[in-house]
C-alpha positions in Angstrom: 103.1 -26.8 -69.0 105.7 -24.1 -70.5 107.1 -23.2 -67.3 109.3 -20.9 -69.0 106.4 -18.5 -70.5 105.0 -18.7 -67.0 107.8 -17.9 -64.9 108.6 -14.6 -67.6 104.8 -13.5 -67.1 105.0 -13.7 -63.2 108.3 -11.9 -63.6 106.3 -9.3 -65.9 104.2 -8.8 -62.5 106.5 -8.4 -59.9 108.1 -5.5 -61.7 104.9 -4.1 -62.4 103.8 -4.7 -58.5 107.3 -2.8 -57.9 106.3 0.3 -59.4 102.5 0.1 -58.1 104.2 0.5 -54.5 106.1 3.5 -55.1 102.6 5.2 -55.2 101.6 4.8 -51.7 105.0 5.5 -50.6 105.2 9.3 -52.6 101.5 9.8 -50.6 103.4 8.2 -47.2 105.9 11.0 -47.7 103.4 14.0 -48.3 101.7 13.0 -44.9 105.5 12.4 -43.3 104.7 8.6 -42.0 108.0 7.7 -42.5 107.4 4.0 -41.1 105.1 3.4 -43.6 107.0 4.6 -46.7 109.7 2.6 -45.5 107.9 -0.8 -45.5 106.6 0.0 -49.1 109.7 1.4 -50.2 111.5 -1.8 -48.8 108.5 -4.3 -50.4 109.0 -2.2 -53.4 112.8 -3.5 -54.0 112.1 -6.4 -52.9 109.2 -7.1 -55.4 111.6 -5.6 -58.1 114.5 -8.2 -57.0 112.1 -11.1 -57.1 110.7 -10.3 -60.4 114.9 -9.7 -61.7 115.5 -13.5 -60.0 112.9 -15.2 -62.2 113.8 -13.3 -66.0 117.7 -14.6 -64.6 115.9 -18.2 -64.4 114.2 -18.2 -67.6 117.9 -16.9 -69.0 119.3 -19.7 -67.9 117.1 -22.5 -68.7 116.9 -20.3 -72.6 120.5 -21.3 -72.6 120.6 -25.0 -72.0 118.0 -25.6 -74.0 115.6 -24.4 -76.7 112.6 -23.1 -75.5 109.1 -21.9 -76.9 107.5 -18.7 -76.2 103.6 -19.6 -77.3 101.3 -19.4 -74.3 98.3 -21.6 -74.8 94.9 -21.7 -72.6 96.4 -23.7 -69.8 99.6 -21.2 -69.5 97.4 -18.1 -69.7 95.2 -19.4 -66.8 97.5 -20.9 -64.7 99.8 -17.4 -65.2 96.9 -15.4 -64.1 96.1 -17.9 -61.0 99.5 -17.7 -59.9 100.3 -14.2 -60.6 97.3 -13.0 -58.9 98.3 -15.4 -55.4 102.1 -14.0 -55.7 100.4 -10.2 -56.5 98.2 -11.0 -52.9 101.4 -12.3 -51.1 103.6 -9.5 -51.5 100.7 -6.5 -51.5 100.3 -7.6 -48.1 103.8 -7.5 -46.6 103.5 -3.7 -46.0 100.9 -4.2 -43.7 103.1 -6.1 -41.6 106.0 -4.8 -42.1 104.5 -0.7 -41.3 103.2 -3.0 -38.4 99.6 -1.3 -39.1 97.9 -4.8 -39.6 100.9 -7.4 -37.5 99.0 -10.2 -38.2 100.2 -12.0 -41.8 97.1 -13.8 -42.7 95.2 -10.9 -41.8 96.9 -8.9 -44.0 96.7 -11.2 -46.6 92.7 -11.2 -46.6 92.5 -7.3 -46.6 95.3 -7.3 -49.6 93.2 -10.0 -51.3 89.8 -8.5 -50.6 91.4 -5.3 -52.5 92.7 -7.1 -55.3 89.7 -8.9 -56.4 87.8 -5.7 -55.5 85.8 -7.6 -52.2 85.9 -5.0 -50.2 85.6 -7.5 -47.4 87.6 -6.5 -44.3 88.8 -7.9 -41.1 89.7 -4.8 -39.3 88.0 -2.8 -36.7 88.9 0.4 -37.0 89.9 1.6 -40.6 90.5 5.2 -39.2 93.1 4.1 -37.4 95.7 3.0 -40.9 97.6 5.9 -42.2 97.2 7.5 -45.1 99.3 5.5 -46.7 98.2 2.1 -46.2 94.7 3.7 -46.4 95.5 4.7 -50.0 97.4 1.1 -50.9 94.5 -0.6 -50.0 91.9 1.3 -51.8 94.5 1.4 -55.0 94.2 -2.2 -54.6 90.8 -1.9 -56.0 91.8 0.1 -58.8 94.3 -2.5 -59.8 92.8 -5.6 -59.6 89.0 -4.3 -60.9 90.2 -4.3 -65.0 93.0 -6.6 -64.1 96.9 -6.6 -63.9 97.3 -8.6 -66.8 95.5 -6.7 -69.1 97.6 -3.8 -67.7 100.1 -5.1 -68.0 99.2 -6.1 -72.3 98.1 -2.4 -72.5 101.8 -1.4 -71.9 103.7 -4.1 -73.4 103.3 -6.3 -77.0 104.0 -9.5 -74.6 103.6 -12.3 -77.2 101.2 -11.3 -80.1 98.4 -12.9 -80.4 98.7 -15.8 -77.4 98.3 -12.8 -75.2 94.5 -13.2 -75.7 94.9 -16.1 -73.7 95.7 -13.8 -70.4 92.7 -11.4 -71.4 90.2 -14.5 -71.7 91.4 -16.3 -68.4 91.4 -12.3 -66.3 88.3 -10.8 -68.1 84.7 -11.3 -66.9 82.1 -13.5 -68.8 81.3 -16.5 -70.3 83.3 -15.6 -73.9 85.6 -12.7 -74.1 86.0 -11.1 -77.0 88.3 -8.9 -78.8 86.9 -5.1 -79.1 89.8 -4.5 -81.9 92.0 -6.9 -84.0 95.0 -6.7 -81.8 94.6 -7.6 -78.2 96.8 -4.8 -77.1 94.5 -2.5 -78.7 91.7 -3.7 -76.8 93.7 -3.6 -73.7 94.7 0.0 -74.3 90.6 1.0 -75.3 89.3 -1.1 -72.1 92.0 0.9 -69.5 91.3 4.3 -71.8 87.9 4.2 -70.5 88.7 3.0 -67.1 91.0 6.0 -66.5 88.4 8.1 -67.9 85.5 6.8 -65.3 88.7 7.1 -62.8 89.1 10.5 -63.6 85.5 12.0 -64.2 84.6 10.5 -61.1 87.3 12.1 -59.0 86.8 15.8 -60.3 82.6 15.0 -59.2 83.3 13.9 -56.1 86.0 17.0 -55.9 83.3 19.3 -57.0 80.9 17.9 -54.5 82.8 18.4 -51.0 85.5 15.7 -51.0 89.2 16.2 -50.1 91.3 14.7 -52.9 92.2 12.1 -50.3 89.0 10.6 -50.0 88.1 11.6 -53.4 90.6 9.6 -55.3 90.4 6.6 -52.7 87.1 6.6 -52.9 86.5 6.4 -56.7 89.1 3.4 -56.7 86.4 1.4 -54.7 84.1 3.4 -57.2 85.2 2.5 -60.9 87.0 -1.4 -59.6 83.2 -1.8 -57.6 85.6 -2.6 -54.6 84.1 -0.8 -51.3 87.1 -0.8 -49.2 86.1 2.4 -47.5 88.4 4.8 -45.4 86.0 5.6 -42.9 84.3 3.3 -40.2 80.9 4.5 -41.2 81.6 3.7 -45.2 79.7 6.2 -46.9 77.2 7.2 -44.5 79.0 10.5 -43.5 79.1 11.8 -46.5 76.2 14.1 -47.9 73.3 13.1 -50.4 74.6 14.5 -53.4 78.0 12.5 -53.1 75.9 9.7 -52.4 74.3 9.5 -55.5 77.1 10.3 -57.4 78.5 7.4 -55.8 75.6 5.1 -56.5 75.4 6.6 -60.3 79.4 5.5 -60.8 78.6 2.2 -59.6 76.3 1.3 -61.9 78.0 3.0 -64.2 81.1 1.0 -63.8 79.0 -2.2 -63.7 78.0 -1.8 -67.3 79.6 -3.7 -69.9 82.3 -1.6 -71.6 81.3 -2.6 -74.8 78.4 0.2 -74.5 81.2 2.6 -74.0 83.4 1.1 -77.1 80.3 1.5 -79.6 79.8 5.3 -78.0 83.2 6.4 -78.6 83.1 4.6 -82.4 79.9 6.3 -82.3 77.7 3.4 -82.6 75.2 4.1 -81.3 72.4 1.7 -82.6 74.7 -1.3 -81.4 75.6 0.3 -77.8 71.5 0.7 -77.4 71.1 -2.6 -78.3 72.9 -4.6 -76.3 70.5 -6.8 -74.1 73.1 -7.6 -71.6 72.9 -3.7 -70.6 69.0 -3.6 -70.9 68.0 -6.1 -68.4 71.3 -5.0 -66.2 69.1 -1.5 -65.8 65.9 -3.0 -66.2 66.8 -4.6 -62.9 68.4 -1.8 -61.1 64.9 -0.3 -61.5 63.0 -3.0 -60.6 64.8 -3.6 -57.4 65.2 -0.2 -56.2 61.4 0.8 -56.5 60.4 -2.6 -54.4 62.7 -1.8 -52.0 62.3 2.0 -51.9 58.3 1.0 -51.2 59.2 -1.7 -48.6 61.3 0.5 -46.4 59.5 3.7 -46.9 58.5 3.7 -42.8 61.9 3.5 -41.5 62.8 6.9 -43.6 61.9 10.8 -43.1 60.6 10.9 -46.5 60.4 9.5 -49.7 63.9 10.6 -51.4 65.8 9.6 -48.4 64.2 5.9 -49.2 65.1 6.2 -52.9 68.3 7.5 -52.1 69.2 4.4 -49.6 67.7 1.7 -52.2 69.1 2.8 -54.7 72.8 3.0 -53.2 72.2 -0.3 -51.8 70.8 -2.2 -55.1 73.4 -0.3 -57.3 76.7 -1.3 -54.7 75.5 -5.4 -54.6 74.5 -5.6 -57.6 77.8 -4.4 -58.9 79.3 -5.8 -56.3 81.1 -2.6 -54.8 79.9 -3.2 -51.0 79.8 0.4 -49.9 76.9 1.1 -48.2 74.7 4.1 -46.6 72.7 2.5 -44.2 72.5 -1.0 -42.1 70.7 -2.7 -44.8 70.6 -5.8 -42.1 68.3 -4.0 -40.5 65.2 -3.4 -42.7 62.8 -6.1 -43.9 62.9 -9.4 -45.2 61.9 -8.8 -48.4 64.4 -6.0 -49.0 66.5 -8.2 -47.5 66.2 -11.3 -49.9 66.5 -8.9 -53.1 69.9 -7.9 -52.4 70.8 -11.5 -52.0 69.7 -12.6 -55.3 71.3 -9.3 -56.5 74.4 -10.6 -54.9 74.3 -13.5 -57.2 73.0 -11.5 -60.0 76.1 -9.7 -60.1 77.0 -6.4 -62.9 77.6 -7.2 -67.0 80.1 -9.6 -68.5 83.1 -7.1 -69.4 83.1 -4.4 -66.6 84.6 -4.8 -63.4 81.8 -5.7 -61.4 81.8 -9.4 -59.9 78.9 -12.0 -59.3 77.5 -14.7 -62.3 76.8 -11.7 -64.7 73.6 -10.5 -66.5 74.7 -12.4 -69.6 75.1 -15.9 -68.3 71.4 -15.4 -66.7 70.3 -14.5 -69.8 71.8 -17.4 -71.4 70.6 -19.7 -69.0 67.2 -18.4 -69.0 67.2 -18.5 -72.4 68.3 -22.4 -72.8 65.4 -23.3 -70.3 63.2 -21.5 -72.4 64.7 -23.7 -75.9 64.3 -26.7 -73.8 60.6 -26.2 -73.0 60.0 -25.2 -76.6 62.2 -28.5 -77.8 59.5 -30.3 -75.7 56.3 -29.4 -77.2 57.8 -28.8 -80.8 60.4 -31.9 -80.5 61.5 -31.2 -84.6 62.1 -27.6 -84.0 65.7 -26.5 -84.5 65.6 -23.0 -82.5 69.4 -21.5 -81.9 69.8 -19.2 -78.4 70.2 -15.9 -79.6 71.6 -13.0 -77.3 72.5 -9.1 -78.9 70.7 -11.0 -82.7 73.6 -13.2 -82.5 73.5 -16.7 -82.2 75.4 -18.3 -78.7 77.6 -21.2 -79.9 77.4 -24.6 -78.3 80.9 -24.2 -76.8 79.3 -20.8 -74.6 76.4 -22.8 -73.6 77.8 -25.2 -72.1 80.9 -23.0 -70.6 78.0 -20.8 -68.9 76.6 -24.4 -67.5 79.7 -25.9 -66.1 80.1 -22.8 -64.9 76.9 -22.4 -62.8 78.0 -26.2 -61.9 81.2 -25.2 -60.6 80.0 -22.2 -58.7 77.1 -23.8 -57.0 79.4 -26.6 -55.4 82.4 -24.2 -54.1 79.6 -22.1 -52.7 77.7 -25.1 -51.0 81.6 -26.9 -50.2 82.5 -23.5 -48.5 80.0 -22.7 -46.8 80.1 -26.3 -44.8 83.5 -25.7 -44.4 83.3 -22.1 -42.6 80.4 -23.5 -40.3 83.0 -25.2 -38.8 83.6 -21.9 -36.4 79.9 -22.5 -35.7 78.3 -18.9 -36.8 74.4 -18.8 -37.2 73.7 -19.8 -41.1 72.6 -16.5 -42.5 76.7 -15.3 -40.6 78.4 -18.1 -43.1 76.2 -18.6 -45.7 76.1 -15.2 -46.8 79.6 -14.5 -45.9 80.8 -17.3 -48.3 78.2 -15.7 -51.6 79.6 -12.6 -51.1 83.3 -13.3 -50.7 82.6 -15.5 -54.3 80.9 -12.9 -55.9 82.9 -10.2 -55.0 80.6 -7.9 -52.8 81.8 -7.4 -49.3 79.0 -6.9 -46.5 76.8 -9.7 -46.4 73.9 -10.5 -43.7 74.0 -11.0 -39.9 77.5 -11.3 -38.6 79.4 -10.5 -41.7 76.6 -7.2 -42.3 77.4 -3.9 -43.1 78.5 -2.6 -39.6 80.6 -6.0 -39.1 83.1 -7.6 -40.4 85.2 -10.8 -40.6 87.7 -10.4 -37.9 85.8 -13.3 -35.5 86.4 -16.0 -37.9 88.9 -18.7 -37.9 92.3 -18.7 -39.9 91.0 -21.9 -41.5 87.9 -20.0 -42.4 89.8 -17.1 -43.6 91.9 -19.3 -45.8 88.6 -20.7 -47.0 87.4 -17.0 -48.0 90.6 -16.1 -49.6 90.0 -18.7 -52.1 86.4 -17.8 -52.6 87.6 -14.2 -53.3 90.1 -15.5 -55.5 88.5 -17.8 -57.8 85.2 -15.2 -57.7 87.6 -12.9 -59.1 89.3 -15.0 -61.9 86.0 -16.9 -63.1 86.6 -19.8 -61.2 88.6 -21.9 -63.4 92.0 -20.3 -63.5 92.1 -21.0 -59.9 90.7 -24.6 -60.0 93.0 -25.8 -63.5 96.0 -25.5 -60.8 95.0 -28.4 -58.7 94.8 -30.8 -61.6 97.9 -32.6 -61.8 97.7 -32.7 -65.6 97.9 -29.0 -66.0 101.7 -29.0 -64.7 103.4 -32.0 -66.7 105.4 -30.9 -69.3 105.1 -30.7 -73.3 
């Protein structure tokens, strides 16, 4: 392990974090809530004097020895695993400190819920935060849904071309892929379109009735397909037509941004094409016309049905969370559709969480070759996906993958039962803390929350939200011992 490239990256962070906090502090001083632009203010140079610390360290050991400045696979995850856990630690000291949320851990699973856009809460009463930790913890959405890192590349050269490394351990998907030579020039296209749903979004929902306050917090959840919400009742009070707004930025933001790449190149045959995006929609259909049928009785008329299933199939599927209505509440086969769209999950490359369309695809697609291999045992048949052939290295990421998902999911959800909630409580608790969604069913549903459960629990969900976040394996390469001996 380079510890020296590490320790400069998660220095790289904590400046950046720095600067992040001086935005919820200018809002604190608009509203006058002088406690709470204080604790950011003081987290703020704090965060700044941390990050200073660590470049002095990597000064020092430069000096008493030479040093190298590549970062390889194993340095890009494990900087993006750690910067991510020290991102969560101090995001969630002005919680505590503003004494709005005085309990650490607590504050530490609302910080990380926001970061890995969960959306997942533990408090009671959201009305009751000011508007300034109201706006830090939707803002945590915004950062965390592209990523810090690829921020961070966006701003900076960092180190050539070993900053693919961060990108590929940060980014969504089973292969990540540059969209330009230079990863900096992707990093730059990828946030240029981000700041352009940001932006669109919050002049609709401007146009449509909202404040700017809930208007700008409200499309961070939106675009980084987070769901914190700043009012107990989520998006419920709002009117129809900012509900479907809503629900049509969602989806939006849970399509792969390579369809927005090939629009702006004005490529149009290859953003059409992509099969990722196809089936992604082709689902969203699907789904929302079952469900819109199912639950027709408990509605006034038809559009309000449409209106609910559709808000409800675009937020889990993309993994936002916000919701319209207590989905808990209608029938069990609505019910079971949004928890295989919980797994589902949006497209590799957007912000949205879950397994993605593509690795479905991919492993539908082997199952398919296997069958074939078995009743044409000398045919040679290659899985294709967008006319391209998936290499062998994909494949089999995508299936230790699934692997790797499968047994944190079962592993956590035995662990959590320890506090004894009904199954459907921790069982759906844990799928959607991994995959990023928020509500789940029964005591973690949309009109709950996750206050009752344990500390040990909460630790447990923390690291779900975590490694749902990163991909899973930037947060597991850190417990193997060989990841951390030295060149």
């Amino acid at each position: 392990m380079n510890f020296y490239i590490v320790l400069i990256v998660i220095s790289w962070l904590a400046w950046l974090e720095s600067a992040f906090m001086l935005i919820p502090a200018i809002v604190g001083l608009f509203y006058k809530e002088w406690s709470a632009v204080g604790a950011f203010a003081i987290v703020a140079v704090g965060s700044f004097i941390f990050g200073s610390i660590l470049r002095l360290i990597t000064k020092i050991i430069a000096k008493k020895r030479t040093v190298k400045r590549e970062l390889y696979s194993r340095e890009g995850a494990a900087s993006v695993a750690i910067g991510w856990i020290v991102l969560s630690l101090i995001g969630a000291v002005p919680f505590t400190l503003s004494g709005e949320i005085p309990h650490y851990i607590d504050a530490l699973f609302e910080t990380i819920s926001g970061f890995t856009t969960t959306g997942g809460s533990i408090l009671n009463d959201v009305e009751a935060l000011s508007h300034t930790c109201l706006f830090w913890r939707s803002f945590t959405h915004w950062i965390g849904g592209m990523g810090v890192f690829v921020f961070i590349m966006a701003i900076f050269p960092l180190l050539g071309g070993y900053s693919m490394n961060l990108m590929r351990a940060e980014s969504t998907g089973p292969s990540v892929n540059k969209l330009v030579p230079k990863a900096q020039n992707t990093a730059k296209y990828l946030y240029g379109i981000y700041i352009a749903l940001t932006v669109i979004g919050f002049i609709v929902y401007k146009i449509l009735g909202m404040s700017a306050f809930d208007a700008a917090t409200t499309i961070f959840g939106t675009v980084g397909t987070g769901g914190f919400g700043i009012l107990n009742t989520s998006i419920t009070s709002y009117s129809p037509a900012l509900q479907w707004a809503i629900t049509i930025f969602m989806i939006l933001s849970g399509i792969n941004y390579t369809l927005y790449f090939c629009l702006i190149r004005r490529q149009f045959r290859d953003a059409f094409s992509i099969e990722e995006v196809k089936c992604y929609l082709a689902i969203i259909l699907i789904s929302t016309a079952v469900i819109a049928l199912n639950i027709r009785s408990m509605y006034a008329t038809t559009g309000d049905s449409i209106r609910h299933a559709a808000f409800q199939v675009g937020s889990i599927i993309t993994t936002t969370g916000f919701s319209t209505t207590d989905f808990d509440l209608w029938p069990s086969l609505s019910k079971t559709i949004l928890v295989l769209l919980m797994f589902c999950g949006a497209c590799s490359g957007s912000t949205g969480g879950g397994m993605k369309i593509s690795r479905l695809l991919i492993m539908f697609k082997t199952i398919r070759k296997e069958l074939s291999s078995m009743i044409h045992p000398n045919e040679i048949k290659k899985i294709q996906l967008d006319g391209k052939s998936v290499t062998h290295e994909t494949v089999r990421a995508t299936n230790v993958y699934l692997a790797s998902y499968f047994f944190i999911m079962l592993f956590s959800t035995l662990l959590v039962s320890i506090d004894n909630f009904d199954f459907t409580t921790n069982f759906t608790g844990v799928v959607a803390m991994l995959n990023n969604i928020g509500p789940g069913l029964g005591g973690v549903g949309p009109t709950c929350n996750f206050a009752d459960f344990s500390i040990f629990s909460k630790i447990v969900f923390m690291f779900d939200m975590l490694a749902g976040r990163l991909e899973l394996f930037p947060m597991l390469i850190i417990f193997k011992l060989g990841c951390w001996k030295k060149y």
